[in-house]
PDB file of N, CA, C, O and CB in Angstrom:
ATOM      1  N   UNK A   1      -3.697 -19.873  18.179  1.00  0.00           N
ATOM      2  CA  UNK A   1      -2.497 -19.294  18.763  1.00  0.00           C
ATOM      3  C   UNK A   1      -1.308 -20.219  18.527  1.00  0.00           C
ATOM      4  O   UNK A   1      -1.425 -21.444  18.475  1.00  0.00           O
ATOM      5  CB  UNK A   1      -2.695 -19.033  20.271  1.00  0.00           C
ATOM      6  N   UNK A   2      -0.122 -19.543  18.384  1.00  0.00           N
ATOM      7  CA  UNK A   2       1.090 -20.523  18.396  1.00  0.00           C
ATOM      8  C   UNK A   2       1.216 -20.796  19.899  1.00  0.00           C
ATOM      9  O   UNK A   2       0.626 -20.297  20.858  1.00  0.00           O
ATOM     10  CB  UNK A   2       2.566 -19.871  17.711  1.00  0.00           C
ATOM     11  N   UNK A   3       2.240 -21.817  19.807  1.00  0.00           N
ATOM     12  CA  UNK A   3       2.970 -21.865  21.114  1.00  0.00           C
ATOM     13  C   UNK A   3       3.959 -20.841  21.401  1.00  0.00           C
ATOM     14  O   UNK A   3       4.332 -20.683  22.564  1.00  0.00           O
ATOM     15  CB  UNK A   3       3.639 -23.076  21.237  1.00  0.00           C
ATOM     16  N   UNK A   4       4.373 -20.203  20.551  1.00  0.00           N
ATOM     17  CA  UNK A   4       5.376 -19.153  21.053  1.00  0.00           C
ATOM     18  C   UNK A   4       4.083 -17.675  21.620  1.00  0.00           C
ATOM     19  O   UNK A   4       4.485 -16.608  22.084  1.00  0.00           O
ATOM     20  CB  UNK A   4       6.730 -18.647  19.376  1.00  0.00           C
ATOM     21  N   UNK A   5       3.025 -17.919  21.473  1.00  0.00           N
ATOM     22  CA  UNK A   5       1.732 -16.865  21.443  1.00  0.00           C
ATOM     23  C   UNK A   5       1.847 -17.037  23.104  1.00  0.00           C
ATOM     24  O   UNK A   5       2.233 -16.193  23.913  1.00  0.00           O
ATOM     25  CB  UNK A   5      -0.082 -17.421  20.469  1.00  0.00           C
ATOM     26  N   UNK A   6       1.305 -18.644  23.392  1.00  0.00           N
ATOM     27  CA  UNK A   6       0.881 -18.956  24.254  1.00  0.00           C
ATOM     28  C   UNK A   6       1.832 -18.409  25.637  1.00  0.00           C
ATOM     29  O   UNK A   6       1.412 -17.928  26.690  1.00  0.00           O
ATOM     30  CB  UNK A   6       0.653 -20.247  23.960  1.00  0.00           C
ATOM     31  N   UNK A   7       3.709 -18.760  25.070  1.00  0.00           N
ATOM     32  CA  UNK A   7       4.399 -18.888  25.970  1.00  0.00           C
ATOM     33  C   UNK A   7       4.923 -17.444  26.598  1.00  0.00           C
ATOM     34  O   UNK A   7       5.659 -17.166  27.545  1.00  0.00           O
ATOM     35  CB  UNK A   7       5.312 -19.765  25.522  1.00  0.00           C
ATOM     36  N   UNK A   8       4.113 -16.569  25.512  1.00  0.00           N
ATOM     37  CA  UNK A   8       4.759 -15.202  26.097  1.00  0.00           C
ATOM     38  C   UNK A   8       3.344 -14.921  27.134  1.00  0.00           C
ATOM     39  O   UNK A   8       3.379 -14.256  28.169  1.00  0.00           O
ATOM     40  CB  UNK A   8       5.163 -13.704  24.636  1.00  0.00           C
ATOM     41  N   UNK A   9       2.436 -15.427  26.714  1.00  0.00           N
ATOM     42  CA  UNK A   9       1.207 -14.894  27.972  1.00  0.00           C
ATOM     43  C   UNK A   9       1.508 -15.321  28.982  1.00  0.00           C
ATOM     44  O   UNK A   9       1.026 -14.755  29.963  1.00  0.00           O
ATOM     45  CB  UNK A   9      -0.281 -15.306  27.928  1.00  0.00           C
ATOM     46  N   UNK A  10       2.445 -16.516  29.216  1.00  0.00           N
ATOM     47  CA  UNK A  10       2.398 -17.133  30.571  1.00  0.00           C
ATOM     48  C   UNK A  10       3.964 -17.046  31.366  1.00  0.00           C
ATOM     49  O   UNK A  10       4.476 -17.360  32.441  1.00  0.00           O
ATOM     50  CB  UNK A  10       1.879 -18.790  30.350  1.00  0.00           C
ATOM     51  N   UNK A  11       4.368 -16.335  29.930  1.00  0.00           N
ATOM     52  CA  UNK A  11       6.223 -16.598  30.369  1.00  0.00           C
ATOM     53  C   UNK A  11       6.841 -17.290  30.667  1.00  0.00           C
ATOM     54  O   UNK A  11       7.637 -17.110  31.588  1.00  0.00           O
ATOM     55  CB  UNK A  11       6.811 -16.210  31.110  1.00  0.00           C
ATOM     56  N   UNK A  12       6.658 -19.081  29.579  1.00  0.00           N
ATOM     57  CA  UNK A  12       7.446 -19.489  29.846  1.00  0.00           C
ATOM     58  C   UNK A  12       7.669 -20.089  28.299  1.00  0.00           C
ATOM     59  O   UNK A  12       6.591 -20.098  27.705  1.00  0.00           O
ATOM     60  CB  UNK A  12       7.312 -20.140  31.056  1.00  0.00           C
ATOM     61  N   UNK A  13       8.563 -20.495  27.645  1.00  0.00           N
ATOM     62  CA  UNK A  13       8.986 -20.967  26.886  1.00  0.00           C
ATOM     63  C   UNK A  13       7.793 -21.875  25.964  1.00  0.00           C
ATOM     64  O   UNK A  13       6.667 -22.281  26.251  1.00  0.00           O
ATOM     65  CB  UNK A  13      10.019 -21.500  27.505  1.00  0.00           C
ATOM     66  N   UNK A  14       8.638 -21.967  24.733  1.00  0.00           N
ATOM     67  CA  UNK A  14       7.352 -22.398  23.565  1.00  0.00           C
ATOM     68  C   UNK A  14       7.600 -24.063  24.192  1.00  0.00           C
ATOM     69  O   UNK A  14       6.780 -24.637  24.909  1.00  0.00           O
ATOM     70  CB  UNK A  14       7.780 -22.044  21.252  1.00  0.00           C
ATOM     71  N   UNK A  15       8.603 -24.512  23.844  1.00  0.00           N
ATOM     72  CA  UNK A  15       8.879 -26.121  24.945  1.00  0.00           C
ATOM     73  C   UNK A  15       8.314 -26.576  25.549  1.00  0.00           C
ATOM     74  O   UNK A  15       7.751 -27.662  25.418  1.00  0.00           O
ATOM     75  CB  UNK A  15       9.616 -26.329  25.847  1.00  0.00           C
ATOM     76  N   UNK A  16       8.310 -25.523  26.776  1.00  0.00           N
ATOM     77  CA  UNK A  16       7.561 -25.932  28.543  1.00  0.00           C
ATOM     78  C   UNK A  16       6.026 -25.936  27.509  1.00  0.00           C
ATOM     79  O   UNK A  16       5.369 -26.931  27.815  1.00  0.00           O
ATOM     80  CB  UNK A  16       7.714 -24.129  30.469  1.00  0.00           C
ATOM     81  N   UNK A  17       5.506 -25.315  26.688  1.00  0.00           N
ATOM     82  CA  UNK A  17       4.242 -25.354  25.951  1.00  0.00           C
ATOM     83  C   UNK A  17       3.506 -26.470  25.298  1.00  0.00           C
ATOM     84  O   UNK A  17       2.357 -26.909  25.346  1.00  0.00           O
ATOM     85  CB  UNK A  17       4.386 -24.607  25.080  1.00  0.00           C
ATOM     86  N   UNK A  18       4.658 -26.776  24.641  1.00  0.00           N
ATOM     87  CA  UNK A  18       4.778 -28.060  23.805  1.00  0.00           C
ATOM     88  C   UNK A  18       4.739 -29.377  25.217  1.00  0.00           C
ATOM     89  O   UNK A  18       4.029 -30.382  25.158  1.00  0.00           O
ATOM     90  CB  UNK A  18       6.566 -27.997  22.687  1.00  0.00           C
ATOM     91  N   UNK A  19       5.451 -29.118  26.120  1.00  0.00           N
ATOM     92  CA  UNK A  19       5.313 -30.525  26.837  1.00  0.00           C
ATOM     93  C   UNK A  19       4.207 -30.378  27.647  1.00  0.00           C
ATOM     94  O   UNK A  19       3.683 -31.454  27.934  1.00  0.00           O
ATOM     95  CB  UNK A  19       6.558 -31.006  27.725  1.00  0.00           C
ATOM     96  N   UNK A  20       3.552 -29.161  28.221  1.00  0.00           N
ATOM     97  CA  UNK A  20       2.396 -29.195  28.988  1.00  0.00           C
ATOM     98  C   UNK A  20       1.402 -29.760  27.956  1.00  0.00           C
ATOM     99  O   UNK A  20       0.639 -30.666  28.292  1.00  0.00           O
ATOM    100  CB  UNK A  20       2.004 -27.768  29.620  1.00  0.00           C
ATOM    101  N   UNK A  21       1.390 -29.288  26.796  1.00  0.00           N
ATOM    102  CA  UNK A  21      -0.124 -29.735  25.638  1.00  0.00           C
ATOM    103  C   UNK A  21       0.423 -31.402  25.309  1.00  0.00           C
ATOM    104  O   UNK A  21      -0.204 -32.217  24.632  1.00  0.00           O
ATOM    105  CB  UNK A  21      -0.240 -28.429  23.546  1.00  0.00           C
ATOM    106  N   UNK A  22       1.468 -31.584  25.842  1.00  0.00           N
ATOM    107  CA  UNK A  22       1.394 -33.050  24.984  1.00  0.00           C
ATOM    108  C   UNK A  22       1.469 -34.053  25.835  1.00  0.00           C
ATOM    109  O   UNK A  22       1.517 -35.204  25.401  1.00  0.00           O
ATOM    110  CB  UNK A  22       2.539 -33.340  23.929  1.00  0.00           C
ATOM    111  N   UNK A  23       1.502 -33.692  27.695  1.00  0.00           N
ATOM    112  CA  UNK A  23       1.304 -34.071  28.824  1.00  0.00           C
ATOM    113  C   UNK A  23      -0.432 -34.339  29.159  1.00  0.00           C
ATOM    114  O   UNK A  23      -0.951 -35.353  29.625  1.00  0.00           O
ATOM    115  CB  UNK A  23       2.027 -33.038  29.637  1.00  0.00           C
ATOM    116  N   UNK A  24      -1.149 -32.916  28.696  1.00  0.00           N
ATOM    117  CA  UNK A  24      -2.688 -32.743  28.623  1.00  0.00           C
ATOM    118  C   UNK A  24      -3.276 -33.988  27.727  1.00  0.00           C
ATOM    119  O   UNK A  24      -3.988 -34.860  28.226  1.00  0.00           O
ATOM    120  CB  UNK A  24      -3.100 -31.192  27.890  1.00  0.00           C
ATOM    121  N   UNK A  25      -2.872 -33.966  26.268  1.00  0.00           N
ATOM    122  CA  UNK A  25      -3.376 -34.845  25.489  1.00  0.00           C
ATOM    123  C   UNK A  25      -3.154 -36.274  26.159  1.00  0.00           C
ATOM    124  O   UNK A  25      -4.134 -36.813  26.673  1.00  0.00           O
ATOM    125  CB  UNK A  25      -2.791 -34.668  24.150  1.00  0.00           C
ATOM    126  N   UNK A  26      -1.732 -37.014  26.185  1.00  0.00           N
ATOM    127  CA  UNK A  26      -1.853 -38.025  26.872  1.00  0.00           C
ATOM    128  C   UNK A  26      -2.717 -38.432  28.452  1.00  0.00           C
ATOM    129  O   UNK A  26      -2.719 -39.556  28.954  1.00  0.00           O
ATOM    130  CB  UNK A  26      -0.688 -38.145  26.889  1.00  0.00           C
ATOM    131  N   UNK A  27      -3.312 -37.376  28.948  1.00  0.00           N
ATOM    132  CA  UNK A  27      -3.892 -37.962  30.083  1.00  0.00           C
ATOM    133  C   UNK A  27      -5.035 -38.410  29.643  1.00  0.00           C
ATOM    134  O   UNK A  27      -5.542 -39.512  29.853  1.00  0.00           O
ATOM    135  CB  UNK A  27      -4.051 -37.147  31.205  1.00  0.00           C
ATOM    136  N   UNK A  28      -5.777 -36.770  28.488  1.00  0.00           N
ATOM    137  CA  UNK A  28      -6.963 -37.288  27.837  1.00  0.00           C
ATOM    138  C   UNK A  28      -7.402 -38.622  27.011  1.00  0.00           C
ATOM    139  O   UNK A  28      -8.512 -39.107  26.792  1.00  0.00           O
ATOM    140  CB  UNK A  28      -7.144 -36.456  27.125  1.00  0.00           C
ATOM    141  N   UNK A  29      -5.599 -39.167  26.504  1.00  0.00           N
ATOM    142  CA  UNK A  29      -6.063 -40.415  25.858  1.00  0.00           C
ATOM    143  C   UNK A  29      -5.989 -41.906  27.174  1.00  0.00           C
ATOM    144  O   UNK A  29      -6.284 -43.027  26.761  1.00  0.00           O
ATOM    145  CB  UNK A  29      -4.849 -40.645  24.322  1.00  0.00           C
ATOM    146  N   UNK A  30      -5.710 -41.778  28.203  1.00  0.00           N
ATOM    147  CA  UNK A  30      -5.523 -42.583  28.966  1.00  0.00           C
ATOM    148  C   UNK A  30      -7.342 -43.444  29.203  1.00  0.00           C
ATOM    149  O   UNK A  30      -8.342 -42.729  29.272  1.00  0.00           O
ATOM    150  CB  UNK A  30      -4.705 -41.740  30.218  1.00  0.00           C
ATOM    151  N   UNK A  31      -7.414 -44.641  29.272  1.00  0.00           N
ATOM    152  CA  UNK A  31      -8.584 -45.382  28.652  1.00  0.00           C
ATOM    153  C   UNK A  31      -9.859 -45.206  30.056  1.00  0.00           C
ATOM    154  O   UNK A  31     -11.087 -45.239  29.968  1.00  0.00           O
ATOM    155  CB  UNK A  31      -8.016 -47.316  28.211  1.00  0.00           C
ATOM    156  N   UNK A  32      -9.196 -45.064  30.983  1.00  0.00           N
ATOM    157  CA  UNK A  32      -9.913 -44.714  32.078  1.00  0.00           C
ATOM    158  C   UNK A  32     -10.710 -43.450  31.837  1.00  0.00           C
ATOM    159  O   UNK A  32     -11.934 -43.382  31.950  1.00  0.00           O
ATOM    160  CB  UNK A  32      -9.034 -44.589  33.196  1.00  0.00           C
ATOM    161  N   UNK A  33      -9.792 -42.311  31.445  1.00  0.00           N
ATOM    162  CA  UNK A  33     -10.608 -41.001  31.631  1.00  0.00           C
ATOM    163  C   UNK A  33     -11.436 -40.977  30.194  1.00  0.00           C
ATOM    164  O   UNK A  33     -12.454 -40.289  30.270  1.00  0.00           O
ATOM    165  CB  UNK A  33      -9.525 -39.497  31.892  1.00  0.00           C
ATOM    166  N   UNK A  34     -11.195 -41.621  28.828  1.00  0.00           N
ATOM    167  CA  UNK A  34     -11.654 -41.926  27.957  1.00  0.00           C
ATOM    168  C   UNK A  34     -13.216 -42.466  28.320  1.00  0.00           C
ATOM    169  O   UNK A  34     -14.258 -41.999  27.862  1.00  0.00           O
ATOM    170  CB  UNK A  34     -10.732 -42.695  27.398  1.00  0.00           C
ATOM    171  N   UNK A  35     -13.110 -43.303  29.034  1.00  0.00           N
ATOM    172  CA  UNK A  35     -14.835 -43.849  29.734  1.00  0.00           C
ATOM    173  C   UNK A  35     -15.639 -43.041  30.427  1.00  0.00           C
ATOM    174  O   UNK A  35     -16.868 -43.075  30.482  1.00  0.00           O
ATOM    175  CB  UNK A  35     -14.830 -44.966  30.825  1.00  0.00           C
ATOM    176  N   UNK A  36     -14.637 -42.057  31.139  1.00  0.00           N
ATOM    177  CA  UNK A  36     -15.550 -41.374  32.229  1.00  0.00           C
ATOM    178  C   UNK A  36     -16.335 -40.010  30.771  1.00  0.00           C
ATOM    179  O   UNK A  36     -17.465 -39.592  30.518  1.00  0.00           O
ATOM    180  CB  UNK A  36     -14.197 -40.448  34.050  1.00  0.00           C
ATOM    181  N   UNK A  37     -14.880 -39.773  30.169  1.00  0.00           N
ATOM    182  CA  UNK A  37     -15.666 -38.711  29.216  1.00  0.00           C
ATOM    183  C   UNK A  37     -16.871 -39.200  28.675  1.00  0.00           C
ATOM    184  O   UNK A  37     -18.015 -38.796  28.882  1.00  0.00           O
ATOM    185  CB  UNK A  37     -14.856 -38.266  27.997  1.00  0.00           C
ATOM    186  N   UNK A  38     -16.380 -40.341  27.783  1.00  0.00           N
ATOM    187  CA  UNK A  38     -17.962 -41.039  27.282  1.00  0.00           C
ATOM    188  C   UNK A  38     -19.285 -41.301  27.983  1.00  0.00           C
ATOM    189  O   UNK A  38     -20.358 -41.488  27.409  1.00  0.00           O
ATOM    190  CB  UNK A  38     -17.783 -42.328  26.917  1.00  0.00           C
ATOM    191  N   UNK A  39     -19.034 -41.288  29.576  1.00  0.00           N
ATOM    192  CA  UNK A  39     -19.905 -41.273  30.138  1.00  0.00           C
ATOM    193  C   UNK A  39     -20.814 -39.814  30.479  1.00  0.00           C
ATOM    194  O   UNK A  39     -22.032 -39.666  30.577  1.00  0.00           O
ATOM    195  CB  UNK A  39     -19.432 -41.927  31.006  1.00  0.00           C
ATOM    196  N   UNK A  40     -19.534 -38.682  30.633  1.00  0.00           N
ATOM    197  CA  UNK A  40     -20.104 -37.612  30.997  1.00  0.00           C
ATOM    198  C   UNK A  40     -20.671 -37.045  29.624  1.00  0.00           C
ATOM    199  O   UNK A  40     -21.594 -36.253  29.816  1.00  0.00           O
ATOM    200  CB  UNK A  40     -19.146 -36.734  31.781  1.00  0.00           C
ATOM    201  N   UNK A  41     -20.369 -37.239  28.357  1.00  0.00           N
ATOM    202  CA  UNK A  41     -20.654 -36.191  27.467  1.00  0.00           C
ATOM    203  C   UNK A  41     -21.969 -37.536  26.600  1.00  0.00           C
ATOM    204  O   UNK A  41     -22.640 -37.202  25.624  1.00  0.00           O
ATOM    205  CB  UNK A  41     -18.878 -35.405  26.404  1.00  0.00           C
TER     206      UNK A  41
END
């Protein structure tokens, strides 16, 4: 899906899209939750 896909399902802008997915990724790279993943998976 694009982000402009995404932003009409949720109604809000391709942007607000772009900063929620690039808000998501940085938590996932944060080194803490990085361990817990490695631990859980």
């Amino acid at each position: 899906h694009t982000l402009d896909q995404i932003g009409r399902t949720f109604g809000v802008s391709r942007e607000r899209i772009r900063q929620i997915e690039e808000r998501a990724l940085n938590k996932l790279r944060h080194p803490i939750r990085i361990r817990k993943l490695k631990d859980f998976l």
